[in-house]
N, C-alpha and C positions, 0 to 999 in steps of 0.2 A: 561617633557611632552611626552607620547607615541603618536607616528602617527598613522593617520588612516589608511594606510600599516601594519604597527606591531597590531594595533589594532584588523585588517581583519584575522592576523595567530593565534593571539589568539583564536579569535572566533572556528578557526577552530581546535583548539587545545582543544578544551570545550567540541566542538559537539564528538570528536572522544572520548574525556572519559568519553562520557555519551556510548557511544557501539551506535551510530548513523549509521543506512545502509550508505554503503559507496556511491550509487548512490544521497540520502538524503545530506550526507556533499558534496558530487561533485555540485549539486544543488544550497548549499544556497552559496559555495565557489565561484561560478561563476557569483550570483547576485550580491553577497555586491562588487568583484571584480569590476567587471561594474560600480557599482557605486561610492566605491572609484577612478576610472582611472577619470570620470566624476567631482567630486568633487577636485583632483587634479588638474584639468584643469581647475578649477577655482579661484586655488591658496589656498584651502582649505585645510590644511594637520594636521589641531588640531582637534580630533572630537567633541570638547568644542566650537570649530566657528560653528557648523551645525547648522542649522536654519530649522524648519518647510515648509519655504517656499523655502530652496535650493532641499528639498528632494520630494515636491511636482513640482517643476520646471522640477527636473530629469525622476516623470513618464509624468510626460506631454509631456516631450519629447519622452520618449517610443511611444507614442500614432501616433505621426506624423513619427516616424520610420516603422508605420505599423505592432506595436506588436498589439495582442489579449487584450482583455479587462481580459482576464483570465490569459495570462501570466503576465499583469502587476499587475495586482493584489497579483497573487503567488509571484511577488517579494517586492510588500507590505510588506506582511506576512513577509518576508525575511530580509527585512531593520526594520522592526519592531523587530525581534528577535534579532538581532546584537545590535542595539542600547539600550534592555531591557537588554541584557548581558554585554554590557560597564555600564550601571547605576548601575546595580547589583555590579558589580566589583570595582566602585569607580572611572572609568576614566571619567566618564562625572556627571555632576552636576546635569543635567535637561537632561530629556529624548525627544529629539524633533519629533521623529515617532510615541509621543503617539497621536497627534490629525491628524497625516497622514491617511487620506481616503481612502478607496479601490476603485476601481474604478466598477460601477452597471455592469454587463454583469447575464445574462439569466444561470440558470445551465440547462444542458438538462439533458432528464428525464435517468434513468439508461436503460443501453440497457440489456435484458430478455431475451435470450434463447426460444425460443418455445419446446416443445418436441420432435418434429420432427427436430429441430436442435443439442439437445444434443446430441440425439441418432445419427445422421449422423457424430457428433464430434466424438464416440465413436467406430463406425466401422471404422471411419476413423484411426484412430491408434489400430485398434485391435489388429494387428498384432507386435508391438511395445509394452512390456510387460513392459517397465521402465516408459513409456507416458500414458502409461494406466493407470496404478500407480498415477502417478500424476495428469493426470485429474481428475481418482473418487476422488484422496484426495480432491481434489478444488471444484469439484460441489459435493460433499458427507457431506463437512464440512462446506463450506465458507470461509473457511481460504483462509488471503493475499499469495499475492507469494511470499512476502516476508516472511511471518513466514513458508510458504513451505521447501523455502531452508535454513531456521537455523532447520528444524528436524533433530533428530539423531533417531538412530534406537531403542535407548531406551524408546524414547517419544512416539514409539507404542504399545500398547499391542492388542493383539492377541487370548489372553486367553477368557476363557469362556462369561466374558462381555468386548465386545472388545470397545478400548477408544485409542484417540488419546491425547497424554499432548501438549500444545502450550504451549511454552517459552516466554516469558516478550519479545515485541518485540515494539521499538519506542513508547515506554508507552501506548501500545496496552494491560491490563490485560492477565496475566498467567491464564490460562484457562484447561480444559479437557471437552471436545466433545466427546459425543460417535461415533463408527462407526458403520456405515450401513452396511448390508451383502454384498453388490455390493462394498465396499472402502477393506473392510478387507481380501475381498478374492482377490483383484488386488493387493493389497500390498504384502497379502501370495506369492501371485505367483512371483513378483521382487523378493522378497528377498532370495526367491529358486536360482534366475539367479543372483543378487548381486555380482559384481567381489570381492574377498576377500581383502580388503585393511585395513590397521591402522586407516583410518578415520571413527571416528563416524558417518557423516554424512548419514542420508538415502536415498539420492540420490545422486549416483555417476559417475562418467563416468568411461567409461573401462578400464583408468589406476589406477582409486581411487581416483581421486581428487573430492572435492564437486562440485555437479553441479550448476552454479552460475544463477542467477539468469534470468538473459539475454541469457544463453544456455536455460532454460526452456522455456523465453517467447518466443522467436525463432522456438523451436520445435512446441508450441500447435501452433502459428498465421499460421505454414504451415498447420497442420491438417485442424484448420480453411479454410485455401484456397482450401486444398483436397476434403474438405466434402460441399465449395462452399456454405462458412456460410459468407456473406458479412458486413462489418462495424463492427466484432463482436472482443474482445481484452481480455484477459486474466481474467482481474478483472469482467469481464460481469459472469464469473461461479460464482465469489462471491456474484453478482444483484442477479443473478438467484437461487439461493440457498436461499437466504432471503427473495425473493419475491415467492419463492415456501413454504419454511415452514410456510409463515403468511396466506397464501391463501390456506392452508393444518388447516389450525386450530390451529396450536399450537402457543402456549402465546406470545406475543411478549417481555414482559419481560425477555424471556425464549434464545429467536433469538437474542435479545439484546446482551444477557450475552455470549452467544460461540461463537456468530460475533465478538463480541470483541468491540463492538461498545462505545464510553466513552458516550455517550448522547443514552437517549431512544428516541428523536427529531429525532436521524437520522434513528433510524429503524422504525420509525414513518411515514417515508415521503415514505414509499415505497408503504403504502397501496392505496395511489390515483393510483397508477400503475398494482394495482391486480384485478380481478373479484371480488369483494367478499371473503370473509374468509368463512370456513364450519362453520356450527354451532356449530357442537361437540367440544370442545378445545380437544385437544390431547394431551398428557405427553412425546409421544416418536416422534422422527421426521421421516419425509417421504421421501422414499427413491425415486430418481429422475431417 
């Protein structure tokens, strides 16, 4: 019999060779964690005794802990994926998180950027040639922040039709985005400054190490605060960039496919958030 202890490192042993963001495995490592300590303390230590209703008991107790309807849910998902992965592998017989509920909470709507807020994003780091960089990549592209910092410097091209390549990122499709004249010339300009190091990475700090992830979201939320852009968070350039090319005209099909999005459901759901679309459809996208 493997414990539900040996059970929880395997999991995590799975996510890491699938190439899982390490924030992503710290994530689901800390909910199934929580809930084996909880399921121990019920003398539960076979993952073959779980029960449907031990694992509904455990978020109901979340609830009266004063989690979110939203964190408890993301840890649905969580206990959901763990126990599809022991059924997968042969340690459980019957998978009990399959008829486990999410719990109903409201999603709010994506938060938009106005124009008059990019543009204060963008004076706000003017003077900052690596953050300038990285913001047109993010409102010029759509791209996550997390497939920001797996770019290397080859994934850019610069040449006569300039494109940027996405990498396979948490089974987000590999992709190529064009860039806008406003992304390609902020990139030209880092890469002139680029401290010279062995790492491929295209964002680097001034010893060469990659810039991780959490250094980037760090740096824009203070621009954010400089340029006195309130409630607004990193992934908002990504809202903003897909709620501008649909509302710009061009295909959603089209927004789909370089968002990276797996459902055209979810670039679907941005139009109740836009003025209207133009009439014209467009083939090239609109620079922000």
């Amino acid at each position: 019999m493997i414990s539900l202890r040996d059970a929880h490192q395997q999991f995590i042993g799975h996510l890491q060779g699938k190439s899982r963001a390490s924030a992503t495995i710290l994530a689901y490592g800390k909910d199934i964690e929580q809930l084996v300590d909880y399921l121990q303390n019920l003398g539960k230590l076979d993952p073959n005794e779980i029960t449907t209703e031990d694992l509904q008991i455990f978020m109901d107790s979340l609830a009266k802990q004063s989690y979110t309807a939203k964190s408890i849910s993301r840890k649905t998902n969580s206990t959901k994926t763990f126990f599809k992965f022991l059924k997968t592998t042969g340690v459980i017989s019957n998978d009990p998180a399959t008829n486990l509920a999410h719990p109903k909470f409201e999603n709010k709507p994506p938060r938009i950027l106005t124009k008059l807020e990019y543009r204060a994003l963008r004076d706000a780091a003017r003077t900052d040639v690596r953050m300038m960089a990285v913001i047109e990549l993010l409102l010029q592209t759509g791209i996550r922040i997390g497939e920001l910092a797996k770019l290397r410097v080859e994934d850019v091209n610069l040449e006569e039709t300039s494109s940027l390549h996405v990498p396979l990122f948490e089974g987000a499709n590999e992709r190529t985005i064009p860039l806008i004249k406003a992304a390609s010339e902020a990139v030209a300009k880092y890469l002139e400054i680029r401290p010279k190091s062995p790492s491929h990475s295209l964002f680097i700090t001034k010893t060469g190490r990659p810039l991780l992830i959490r250094n980037i979201r760090t740096a824009i939320d203070r621009y954010f605060r400089i340029a006195g852009i309130k409630d607004a968070k990193v992934n908002d350039l990504r809202h903003t960039w897909v709620a501008h090319q649909l509302q710009s005209g061009v295909p959603m099909t089209m927004v789909s496919k370089l968002a990276g999005h797996k459902r055209l459901s979810t670039t679907e759901r941005y139009l109740q958030f836009i003025q209207g679309q133009a009439v014209d459809a467009k083939v090239k996208l609109e620079e922000l």
